[in-house]
N, C-alpha and C positions, 0 to 999 in steps of 0.2 A: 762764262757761267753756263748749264745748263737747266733746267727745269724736269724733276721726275714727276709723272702724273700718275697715279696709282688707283686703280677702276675699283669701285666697293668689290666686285668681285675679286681681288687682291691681281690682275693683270698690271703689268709695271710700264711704262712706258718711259722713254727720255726724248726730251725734243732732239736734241741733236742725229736719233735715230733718223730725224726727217730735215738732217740738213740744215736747222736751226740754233743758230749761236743765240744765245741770250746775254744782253749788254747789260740791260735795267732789272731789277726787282726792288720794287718801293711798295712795302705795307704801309697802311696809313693807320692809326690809333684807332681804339673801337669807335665807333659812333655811338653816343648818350643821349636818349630818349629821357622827358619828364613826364610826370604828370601831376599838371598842379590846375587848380581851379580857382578864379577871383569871385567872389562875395557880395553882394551891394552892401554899401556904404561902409566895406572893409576896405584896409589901405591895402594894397600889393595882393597876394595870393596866398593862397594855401599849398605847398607843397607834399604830394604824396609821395615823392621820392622817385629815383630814376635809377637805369638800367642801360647795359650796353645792349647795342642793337645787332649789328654787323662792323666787320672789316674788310676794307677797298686792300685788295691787291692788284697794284698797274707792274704790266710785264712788259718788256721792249727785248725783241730779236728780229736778227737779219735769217736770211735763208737765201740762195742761190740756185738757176737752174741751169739748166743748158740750153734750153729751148722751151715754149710756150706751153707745147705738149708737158712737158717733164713740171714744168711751173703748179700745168693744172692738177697734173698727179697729186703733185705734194702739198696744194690746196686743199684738193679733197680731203685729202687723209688726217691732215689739221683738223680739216675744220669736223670730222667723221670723232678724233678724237677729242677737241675739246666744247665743241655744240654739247654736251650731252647733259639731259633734263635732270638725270639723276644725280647728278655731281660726281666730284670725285676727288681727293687727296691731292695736294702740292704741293713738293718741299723743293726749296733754292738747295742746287750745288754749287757753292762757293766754289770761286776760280782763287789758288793760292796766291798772295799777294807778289811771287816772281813772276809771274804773268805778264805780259801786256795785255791788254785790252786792245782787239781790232776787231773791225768785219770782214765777214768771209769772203774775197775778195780783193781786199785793203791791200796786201802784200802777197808773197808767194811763199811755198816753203814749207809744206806740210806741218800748218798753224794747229789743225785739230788737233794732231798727234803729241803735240806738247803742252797740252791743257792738263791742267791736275786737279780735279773737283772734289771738293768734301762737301756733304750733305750738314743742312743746317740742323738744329736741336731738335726743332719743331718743323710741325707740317701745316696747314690748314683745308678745312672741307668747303668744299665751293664750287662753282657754277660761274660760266659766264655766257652774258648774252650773244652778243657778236666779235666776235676776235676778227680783227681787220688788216690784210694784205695789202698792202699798198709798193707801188711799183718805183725804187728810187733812181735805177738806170739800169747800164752796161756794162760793167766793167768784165777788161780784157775777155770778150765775147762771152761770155753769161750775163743772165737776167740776175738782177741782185732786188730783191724783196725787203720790204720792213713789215715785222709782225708787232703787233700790239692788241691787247688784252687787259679788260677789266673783268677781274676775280672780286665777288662776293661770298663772304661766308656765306655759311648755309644753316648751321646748328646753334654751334656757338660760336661768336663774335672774337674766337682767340686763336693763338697757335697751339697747336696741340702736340705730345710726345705718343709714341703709339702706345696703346694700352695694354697696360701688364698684369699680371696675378700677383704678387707680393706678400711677404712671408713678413709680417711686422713683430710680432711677439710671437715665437715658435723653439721647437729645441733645435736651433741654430745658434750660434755663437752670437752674442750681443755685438753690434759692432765697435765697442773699445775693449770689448774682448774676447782676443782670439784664442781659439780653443785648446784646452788641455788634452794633448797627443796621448798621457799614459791615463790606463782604466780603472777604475776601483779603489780613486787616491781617496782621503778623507779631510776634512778639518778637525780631527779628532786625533789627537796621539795619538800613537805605536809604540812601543817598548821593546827594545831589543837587549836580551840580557844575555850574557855573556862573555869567553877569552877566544885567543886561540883565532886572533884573528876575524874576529866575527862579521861577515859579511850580511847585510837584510840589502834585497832587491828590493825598491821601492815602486819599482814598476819598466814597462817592457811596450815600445813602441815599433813599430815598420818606419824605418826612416824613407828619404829620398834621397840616393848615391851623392855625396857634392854638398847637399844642402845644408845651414848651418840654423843649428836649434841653441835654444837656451831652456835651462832644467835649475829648478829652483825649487828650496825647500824651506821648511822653518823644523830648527831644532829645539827642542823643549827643553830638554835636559842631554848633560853629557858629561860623565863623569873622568875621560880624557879627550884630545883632540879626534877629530873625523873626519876622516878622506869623503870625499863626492867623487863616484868616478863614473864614467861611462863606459860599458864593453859592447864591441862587435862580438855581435853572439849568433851561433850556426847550431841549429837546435839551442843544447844545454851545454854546449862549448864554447867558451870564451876563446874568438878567434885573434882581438888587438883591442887594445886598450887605447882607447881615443881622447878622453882626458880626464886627469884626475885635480883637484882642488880639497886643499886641509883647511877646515874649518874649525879655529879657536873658541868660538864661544857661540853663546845658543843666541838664538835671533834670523831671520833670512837671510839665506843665501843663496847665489845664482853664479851660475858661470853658461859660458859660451863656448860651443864647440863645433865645429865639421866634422860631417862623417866621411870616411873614405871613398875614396869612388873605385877603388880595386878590393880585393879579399873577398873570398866565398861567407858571406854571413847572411843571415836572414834578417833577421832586429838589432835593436839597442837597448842595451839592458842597463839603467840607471839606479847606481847602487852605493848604498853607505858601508862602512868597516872603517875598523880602529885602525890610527896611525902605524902601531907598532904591535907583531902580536903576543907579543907578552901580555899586552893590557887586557885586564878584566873590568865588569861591571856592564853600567847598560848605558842607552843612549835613546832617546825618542825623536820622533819628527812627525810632521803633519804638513797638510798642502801640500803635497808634491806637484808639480806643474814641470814638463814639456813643452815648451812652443815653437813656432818655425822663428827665424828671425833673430836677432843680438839684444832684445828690450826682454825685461822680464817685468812680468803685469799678475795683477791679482791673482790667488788662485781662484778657480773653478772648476765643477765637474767635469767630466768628459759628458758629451751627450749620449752617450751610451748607456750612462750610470743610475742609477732608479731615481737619486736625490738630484737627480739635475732640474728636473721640473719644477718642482719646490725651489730650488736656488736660484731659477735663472725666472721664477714669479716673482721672486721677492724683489730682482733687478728688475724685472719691464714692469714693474708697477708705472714705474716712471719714463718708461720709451715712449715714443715720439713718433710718428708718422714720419716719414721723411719727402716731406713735399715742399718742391722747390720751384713751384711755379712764383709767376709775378701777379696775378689775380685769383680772387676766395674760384676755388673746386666745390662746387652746389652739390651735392648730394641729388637735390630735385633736376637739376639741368644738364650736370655730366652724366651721371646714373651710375656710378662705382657701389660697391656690395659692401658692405662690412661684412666677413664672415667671421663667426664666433664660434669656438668648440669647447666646450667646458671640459675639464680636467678635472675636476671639486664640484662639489654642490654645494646648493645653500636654498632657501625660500623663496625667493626673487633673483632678478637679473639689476643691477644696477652697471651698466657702459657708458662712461665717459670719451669724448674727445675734447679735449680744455674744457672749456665751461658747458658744455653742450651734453644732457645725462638723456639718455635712453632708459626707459624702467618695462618691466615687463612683472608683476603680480604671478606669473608662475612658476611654479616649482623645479629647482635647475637640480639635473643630476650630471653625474660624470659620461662624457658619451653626447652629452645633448647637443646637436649642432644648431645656431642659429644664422639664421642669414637675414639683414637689415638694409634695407636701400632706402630708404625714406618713403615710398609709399606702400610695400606690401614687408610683413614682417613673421618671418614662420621659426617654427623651433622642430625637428626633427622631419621638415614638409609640411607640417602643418600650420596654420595659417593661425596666430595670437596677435592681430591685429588689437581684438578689444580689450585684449589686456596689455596694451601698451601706452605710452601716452603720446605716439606718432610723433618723437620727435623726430630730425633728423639732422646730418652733420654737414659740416661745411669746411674745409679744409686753406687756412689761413697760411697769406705767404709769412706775415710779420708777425705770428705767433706757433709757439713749439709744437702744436699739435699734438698734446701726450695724452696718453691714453690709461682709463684707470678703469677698473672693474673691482665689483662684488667678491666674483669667483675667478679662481685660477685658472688658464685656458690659453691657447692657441687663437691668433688672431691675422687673418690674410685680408687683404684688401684686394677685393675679383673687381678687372678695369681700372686699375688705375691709372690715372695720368697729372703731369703734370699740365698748366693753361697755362699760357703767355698771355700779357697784350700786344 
């Protein structure tokens, strides 16, 4: 295993730079603090409730030198890296379980070089007092060392994931639904009337050479059968017909296809016409969807399209934070941002996270940015503290975390992370 140490200043370091095998890394559970007060002539106490304190991490590695001199070097430099008062980030690189486990010295055989670490989920912020070098022998003429260290948190008492900006309610694709490739589709019928053949493009995407989409429609009405086909199109030249599907009766339909990975074309042009062209009369459709992939899923707008914001509110009414930690994210103790961008107006702010409502008594227009951290709360930089009612949110492992609002809007969460215990 080895150990990365990561300086607030973002400098990265790994023990093993210093000659440092790591054997042990054992977190211990937070520590829980109470506070409760007995009573005269009351039985037991009074409990005010309790809190995690800190988390003990014990680290054990060997390190090797050549001679006393080279020992003291790499003393130094330990102890230059992990002495320090201001702390600093530390996340386990896991050793892959075909490993063996030895000290450096144990056998021979260029042992580093066949180590394979991955980096743990989380990291933690910490300090430790005295990291201690202790001398275990000789082996085959080097000095062989053991290191060990006790880590204390420092902030909060958990592992942490580093912290991110996060797009929760945005015109991004919801995540169960991936986005519609063609532009300007509607949920409103089309009418295609017509003989002779009658071809209507339903829409026109950039593929990816290879890659296999599925194109899906609903038909309204159709007064004969109706081909779904897809063309390799070079400009407004149909260069190869990639695949065609006859649809008998009105209701969704979808099919699957590859696009070429040779032929000079630019798009894919996804398009209805009569089986036969004698046939006259008309035929309608709605929803038209492209996706990458062989599943065909709801329709939706493209992000591009004016009604997408509108459609894709009416879906995150009911999104979710997506927090996956194992202990409640404080608002007051992590310090993550709700940032809010209204898209609509209305008289007030009303923001939910589950049960947890933020209100704000002023007047929200389109445009108006807010940003919400639990102790300071502005709407365009400006500070409406007094008109809110200072709640603030707490991000739960064993509840959904969805989020509801007032007003239609754009929702990122600045800092995010998930907590471990």
């Amino acid at each position: 295993m080895d150990l990365l140490v990561e300086k607030l200043d973002g400098s990265r370091y790994y023990l093993s730079q210093y000659k440092v095998l790591i054997t042990d890394f054992e977190e211990s559970a937070p520590s829980v603090a109470r506070n409760n007060k007995q009573l005269d002539q009351r039985n037991g106490n009074i409990d005010f409730g309790g809190w995690h304190t800190d988390k003990t991490i014990n680290v054990t590695g060997y390190y090797r030198a050549d001679d006393i001199d080279e020992e003291e070097t790499l003393r130094e430099k330990l102890y230059a890296l992990l002495s320090d008062p201001d702390g600093y980030y530390i996340t386990q690189l896991k050793t892959t379980p075909s490993v063996a486990m030895e000290r450096p010295g144990e056998t021979s055989g260029g042992y580093y070089d066949k180590l394979s670490d991955y980096p743990s989920h989380k990291r933690f912020l910490v300090y430790t007092e005295a990291p201690e070098m202790e001398l275990v022998g000789n082996v085959n003429g080097t000095l062989l060392y053991k290191l060990t260290a006790e880590f204390k948190t420092m902030k909060l008492p958990y592992g942490e994931t580093l912290p991110a900006d996060i797009d929760v309610v945005r015109n991004v694709p919801h995540k169960d639904v991936p986005v519609n490739l063609l532009k300007g589709t509607s949920d409103q019928p089309q009418t295609a009337t017509g003989g002779n053949y009658l071809i209507s493009t339903i829409g026109t995407f950039t593929p990816s050479k290879g890659m296999q989409y599925t194109a899906g429609v609903d038909l309204e009405q159709m007064d004969h059968d109706v081909v779904l086909q897809e063309w390799a199109m070079s400009e407004s030249t149909r260069v190869k017909l990639i695949s065609t599907s006859t649809l008998e009766t009105a209701g969704r339909h979808s099919v699957t296809f590859t696009v070429p990975t040779s032929d000079d074309y630019d798009n894919i042009a996804v398009q209805l016409a009569w089986t036969n062209d004698s046939d006259t009369g008309s035929y309608a459709w709605s929803k038209a969807k492209v996706e990458v992939g062989n599943i065909a899923t709801d329709w939706s707008p493209n992000p591009a399209d004016p009604e997408y914001s509108s459609w894709y509110y009416s879906l995150a009414r009911n999104v979710s934070v997506p927090y996956s930690g194992s202990v409640p994210c404080n608002q007051l103790e992590q310090g993550f941002t709700v940032q809010f961008t209204a898209t609509g107006s209305a008289s007030s702010l009303s923001f939910k996270i589950d049960d947890t409502e933020l209100t704000s008594s002023n007047a929200v227009a389109a445009g108006d940015v807010f940003l919400l951290n639990g102790f300071s709360y502005t709407q365009n930089g400006l500070s409406i503290v007094s008109k809110t009612n200072k709640a603030y949110f707490i991000l739960q492992p064993d509840k959904p975390n969805r989020i509801t609002c007032n007003v239609p809007g754009t929702v990122r969460i600045l800092g995010f992370q998930n907590l471990y215990a």
